[in-house]
One Martini backbone bead per residue (centre of mass of N, CA, C, O) as a GRO file, in nm:
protein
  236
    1UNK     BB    1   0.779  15.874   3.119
    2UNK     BB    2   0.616  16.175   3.104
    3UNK     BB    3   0.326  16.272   2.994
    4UNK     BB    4   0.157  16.489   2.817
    5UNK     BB    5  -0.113  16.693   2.811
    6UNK     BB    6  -0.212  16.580   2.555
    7UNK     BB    7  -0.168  16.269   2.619
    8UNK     BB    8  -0.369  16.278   2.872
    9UNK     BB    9  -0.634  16.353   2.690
   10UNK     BB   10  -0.627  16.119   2.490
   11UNK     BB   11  -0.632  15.897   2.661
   12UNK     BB   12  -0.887  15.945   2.800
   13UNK     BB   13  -1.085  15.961   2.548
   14UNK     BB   14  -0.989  15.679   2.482
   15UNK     BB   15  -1.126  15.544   2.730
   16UNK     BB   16  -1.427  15.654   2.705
   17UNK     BB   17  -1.479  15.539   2.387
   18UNK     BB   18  -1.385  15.249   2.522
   19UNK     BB   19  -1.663  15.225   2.707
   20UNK     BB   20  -1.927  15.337   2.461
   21UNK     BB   21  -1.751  15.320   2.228
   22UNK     BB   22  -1.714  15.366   1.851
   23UNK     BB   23  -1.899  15.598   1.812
   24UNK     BB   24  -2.059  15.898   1.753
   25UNK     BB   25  -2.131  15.961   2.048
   26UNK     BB   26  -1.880  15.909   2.195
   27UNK     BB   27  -1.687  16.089   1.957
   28UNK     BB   28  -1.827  16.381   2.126
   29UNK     BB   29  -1.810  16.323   2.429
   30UNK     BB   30  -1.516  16.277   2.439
   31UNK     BB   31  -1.453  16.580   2.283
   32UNK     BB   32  -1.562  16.745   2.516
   33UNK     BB   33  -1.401  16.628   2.749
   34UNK     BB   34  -1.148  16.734   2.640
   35UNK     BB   35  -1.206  17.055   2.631
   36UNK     BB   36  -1.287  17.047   2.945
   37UNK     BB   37  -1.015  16.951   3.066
   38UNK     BB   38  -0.832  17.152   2.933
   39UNK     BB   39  -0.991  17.439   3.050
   40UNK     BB   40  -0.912  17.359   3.307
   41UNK     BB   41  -0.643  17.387   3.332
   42UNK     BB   42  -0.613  17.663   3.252
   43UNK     BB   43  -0.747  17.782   3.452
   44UNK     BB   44  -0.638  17.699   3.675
   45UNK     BB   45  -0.360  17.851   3.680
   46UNK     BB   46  -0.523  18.142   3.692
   47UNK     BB   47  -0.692  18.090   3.942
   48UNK     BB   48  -0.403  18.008   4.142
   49UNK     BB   49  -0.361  18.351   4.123
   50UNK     BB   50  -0.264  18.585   4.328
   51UNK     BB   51  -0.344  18.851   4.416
   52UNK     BB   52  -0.291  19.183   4.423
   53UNK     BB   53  -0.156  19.422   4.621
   54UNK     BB   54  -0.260  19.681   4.826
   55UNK     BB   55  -0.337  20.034   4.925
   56UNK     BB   56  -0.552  20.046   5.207
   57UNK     BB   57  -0.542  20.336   5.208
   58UNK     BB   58  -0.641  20.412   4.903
   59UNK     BB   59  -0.887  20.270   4.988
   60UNK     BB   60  -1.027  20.411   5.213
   61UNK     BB   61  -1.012  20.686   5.018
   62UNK     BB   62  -1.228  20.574   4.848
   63UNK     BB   63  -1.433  20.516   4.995
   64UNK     BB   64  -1.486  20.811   5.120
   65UNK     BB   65  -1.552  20.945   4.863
   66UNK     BB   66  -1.823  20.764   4.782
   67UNK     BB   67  -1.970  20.854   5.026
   68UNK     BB   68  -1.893  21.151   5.151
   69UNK     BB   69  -1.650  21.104   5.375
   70UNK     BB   70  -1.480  21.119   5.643
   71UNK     BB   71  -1.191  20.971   5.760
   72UNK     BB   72  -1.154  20.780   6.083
   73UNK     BB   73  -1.124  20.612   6.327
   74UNK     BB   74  -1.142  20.254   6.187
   75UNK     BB   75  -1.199  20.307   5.837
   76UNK     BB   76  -0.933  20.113   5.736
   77UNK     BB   77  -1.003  19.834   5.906
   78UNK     BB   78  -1.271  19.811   5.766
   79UNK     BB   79  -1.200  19.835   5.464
   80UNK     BB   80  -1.008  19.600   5.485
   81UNK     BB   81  -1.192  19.357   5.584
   82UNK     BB   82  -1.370  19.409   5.326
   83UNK     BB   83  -1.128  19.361   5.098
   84UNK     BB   84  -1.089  19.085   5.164
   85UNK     BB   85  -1.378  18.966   5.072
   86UNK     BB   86  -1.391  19.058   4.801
   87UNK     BB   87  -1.154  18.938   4.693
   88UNK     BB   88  -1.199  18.637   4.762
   89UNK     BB   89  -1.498  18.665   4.532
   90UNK     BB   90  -1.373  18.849   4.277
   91UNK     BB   91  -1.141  18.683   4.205
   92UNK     BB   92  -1.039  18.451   3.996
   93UNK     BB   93  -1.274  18.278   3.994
   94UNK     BB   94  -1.334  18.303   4.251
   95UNK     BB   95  -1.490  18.126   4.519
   96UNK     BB   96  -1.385  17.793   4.516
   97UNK     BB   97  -1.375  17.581   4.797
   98UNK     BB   98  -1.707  17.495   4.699
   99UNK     BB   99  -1.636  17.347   4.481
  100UNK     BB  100  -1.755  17.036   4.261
  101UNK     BB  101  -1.548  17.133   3.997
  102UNK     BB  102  -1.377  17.170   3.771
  103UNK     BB  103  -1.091  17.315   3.868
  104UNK     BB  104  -1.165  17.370   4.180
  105UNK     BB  105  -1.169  17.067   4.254
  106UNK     BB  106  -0.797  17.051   4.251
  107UNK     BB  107  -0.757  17.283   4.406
  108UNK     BB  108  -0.541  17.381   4.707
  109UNK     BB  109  -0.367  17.642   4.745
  110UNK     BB  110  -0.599  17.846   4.696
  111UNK     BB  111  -0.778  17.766   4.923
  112UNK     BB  112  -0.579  17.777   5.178
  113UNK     BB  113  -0.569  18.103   5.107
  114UNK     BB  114  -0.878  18.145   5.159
  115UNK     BB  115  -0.851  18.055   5.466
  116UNK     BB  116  -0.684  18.215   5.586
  117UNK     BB  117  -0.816  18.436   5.544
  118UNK     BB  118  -1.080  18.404   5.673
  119UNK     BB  119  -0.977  18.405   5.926
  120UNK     BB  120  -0.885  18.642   5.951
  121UNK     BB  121  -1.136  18.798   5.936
  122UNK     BB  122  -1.274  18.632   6.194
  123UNK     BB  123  -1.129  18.785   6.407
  124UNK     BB  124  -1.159  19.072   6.315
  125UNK     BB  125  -1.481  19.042   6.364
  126UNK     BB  126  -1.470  18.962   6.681
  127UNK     BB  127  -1.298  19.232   6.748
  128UNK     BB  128  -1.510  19.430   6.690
  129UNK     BB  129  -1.761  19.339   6.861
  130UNK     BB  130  -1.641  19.290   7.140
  131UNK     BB  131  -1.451  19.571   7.148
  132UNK     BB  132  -1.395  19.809   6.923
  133UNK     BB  133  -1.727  19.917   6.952
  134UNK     BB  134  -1.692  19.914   7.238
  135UNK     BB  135  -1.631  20.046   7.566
  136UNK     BB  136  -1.779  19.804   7.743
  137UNK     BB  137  -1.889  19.507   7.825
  138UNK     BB  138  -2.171  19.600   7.878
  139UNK     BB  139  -2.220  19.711   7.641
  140UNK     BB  140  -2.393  19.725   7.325
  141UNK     BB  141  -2.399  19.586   7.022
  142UNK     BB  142  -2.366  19.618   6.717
  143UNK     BB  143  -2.590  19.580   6.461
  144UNK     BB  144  -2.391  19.463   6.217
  145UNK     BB  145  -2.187  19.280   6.359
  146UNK     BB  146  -2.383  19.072   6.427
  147UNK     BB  147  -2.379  18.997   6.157
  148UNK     BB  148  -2.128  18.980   6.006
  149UNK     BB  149  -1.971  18.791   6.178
  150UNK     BB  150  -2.142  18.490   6.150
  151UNK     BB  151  -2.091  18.523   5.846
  152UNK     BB  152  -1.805  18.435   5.812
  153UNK     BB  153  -1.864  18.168   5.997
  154UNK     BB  154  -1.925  18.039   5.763
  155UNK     BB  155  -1.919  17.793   5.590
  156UNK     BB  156  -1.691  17.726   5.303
  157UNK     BB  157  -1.790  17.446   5.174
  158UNK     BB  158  -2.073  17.552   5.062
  159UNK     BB  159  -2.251  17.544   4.770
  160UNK     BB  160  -2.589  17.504   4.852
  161UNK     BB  161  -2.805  17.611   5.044
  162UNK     BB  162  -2.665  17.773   5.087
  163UNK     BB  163  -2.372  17.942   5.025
  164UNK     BB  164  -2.094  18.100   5.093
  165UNK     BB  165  -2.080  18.368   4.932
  166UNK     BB  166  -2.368  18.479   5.008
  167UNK     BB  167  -2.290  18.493   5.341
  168UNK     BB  168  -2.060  18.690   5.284
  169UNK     BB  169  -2.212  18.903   5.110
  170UNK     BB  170  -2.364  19.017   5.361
  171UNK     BB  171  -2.129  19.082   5.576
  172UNK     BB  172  -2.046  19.296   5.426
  173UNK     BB  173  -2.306  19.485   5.425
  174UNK     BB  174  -2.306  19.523   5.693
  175UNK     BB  175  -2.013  19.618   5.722
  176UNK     BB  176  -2.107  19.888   5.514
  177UNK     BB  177  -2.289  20.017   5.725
  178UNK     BB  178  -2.075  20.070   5.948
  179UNK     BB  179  -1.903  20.258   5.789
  180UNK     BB  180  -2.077  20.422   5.752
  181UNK     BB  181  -2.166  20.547   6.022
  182UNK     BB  182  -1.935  20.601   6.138
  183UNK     BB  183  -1.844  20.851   5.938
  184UNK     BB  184  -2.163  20.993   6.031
  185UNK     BB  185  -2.215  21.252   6.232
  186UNK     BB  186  -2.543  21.159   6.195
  187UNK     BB  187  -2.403  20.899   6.348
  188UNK     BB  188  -2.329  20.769   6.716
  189UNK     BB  189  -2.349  20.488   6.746
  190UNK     BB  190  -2.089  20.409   6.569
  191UNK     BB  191  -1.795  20.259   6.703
  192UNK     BB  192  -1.388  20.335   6.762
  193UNK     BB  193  -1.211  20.181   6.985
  194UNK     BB  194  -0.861  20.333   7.022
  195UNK     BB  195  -0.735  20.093   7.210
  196UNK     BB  196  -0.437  19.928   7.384
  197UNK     BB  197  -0.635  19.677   7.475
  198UNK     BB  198  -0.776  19.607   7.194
  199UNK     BB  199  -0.503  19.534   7.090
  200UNK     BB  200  -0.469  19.332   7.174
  201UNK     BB  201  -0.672  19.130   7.138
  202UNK     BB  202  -0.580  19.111   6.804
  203UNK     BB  203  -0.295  18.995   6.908
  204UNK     BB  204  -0.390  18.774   7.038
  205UNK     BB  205  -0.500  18.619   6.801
  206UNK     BB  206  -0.240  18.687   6.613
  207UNK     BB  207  -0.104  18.532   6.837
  208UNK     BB  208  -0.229  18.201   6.794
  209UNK     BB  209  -0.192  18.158   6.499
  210UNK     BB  210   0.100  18.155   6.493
  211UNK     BB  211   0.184  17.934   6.683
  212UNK     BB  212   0.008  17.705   6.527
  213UNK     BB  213   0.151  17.723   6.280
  214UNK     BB  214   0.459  17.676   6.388
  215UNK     BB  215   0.365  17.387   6.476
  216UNK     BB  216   0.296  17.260   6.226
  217UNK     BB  217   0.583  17.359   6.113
  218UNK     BB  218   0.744  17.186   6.257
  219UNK     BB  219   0.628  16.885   6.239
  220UNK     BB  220   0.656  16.868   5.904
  221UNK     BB  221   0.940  16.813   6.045
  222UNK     BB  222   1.221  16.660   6.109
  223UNK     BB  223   1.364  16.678   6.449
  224UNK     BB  224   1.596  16.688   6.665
  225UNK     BB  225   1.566  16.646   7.040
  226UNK     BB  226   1.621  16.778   7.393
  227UNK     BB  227   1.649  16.671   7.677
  228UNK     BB  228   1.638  16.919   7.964
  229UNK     BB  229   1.478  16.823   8.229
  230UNK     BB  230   1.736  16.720   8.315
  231UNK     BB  231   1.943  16.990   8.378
  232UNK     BB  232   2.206  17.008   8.641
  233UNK     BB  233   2.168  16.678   8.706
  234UNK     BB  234   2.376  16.435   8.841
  235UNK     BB  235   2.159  16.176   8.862
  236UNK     BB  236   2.129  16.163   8.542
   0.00000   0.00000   0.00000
């Protein structure tokens, strides 16, 4: 029969008491850990949960207001990229992938959740450098997406000198002075061209994703294939 959670942390209490013996050092440690334990679970189920979905247009749409500038083409994508990484940061528990204590260093699926994220944005921040920001190849690059890019693409489970927080939070700051600039007519450097050729680039980054994604969770099932490769060959 399965301990319940009051019985697991008495238990492992009384485990380190008996480690340390049976002084009143060790049932004070014993008692703190126990309260530490407690309070780890508790927080997990917390900050297990994803926040909750916003709609970006009216997030971009405060964004300009705050700025006092008028949305342009670019505004809302832009504004998307930062939200999310914002997002990442500041939600319940903070940004946890690099915690090395209870209870983040406990949880998977949300660690999975803030790498996925992270990976969108590392795509989309690329495809912005690359792409988005230039009339074509030869153009020079942004001077913030050069910065914000690499950012992005920092270590995700660094936990200090540098934390992995501290430089994607950089690249937020990159990514917000590229959007004050796009948005201020005058300011003609920063530049969004929404050409048909520049979105595929970015859906083509995102169906590489999602094949990969596809082929992954094919795998993790078992299921029996049939070779076709002589099919309506009579000497098969």
């Amino acid at each position: 029969m399965k301990e319940g959670l009051s019985d697991f942390i008495r238990h492992r209490k009384e485990d380190f008491q008996d480690y340390l013996g049976g002084g009143m050092l060790a049932k004070a440690i014993g008692g703190a850990l126990g309260v530490y334990l407690l309070l780890s679970v508790i927080l997990g189920f917390w900050w297990s949960s994803e926040p909750e979905i916003t709609d970006v247009v009216q997030y971009s749409h405060e964004q300009a207001e705050l700025m006092q500038h008028q949305p342009v083409p670019g505004f809302a994508t832009t504004a998307t990229m930062i939200y999310l990484m914002e997002t990442l940061m500041d939600k319940s528990g903070g940004y946890i992938s690099n915690d090395i204590f209870p209870p983040g260093l406990w949880l998977d699926n949300i660690t999975n959740w803030e790498y996925g994220v992270l990976v969108q944005v590392r795509d989309l921040a690329r495809v912005f450098r690359k792409e988005l920001s230039r009339s074509q190849s030869q153009s020079v690059e942004d001077k913030d997406l050069t910065i914000a890019e690499p950012q992005f693409h920092f270590d995700n489970s660094s936990w200090a000198l540098p934390a992995s927080e501290s430089e994607y939070r950089r690249g937020v700051k990159a990514a917000r002075s590229y959007l004050a600039r796009l948005s201020d007519p005058q300011q003609p450097d920063a530049q969004f061209y929404a050409r048909a050729d520049n979105l595929r680039s970015w859906l083509s980054e995102v169906e590489n994703r999602l094949g990969s994604l596809s082929r992954r969770l094919s795998e993790s099932v078992g299921r029996q294939q049939l070779d076709l490769g002589l099919a309506g060959d009579a000497s098969a």
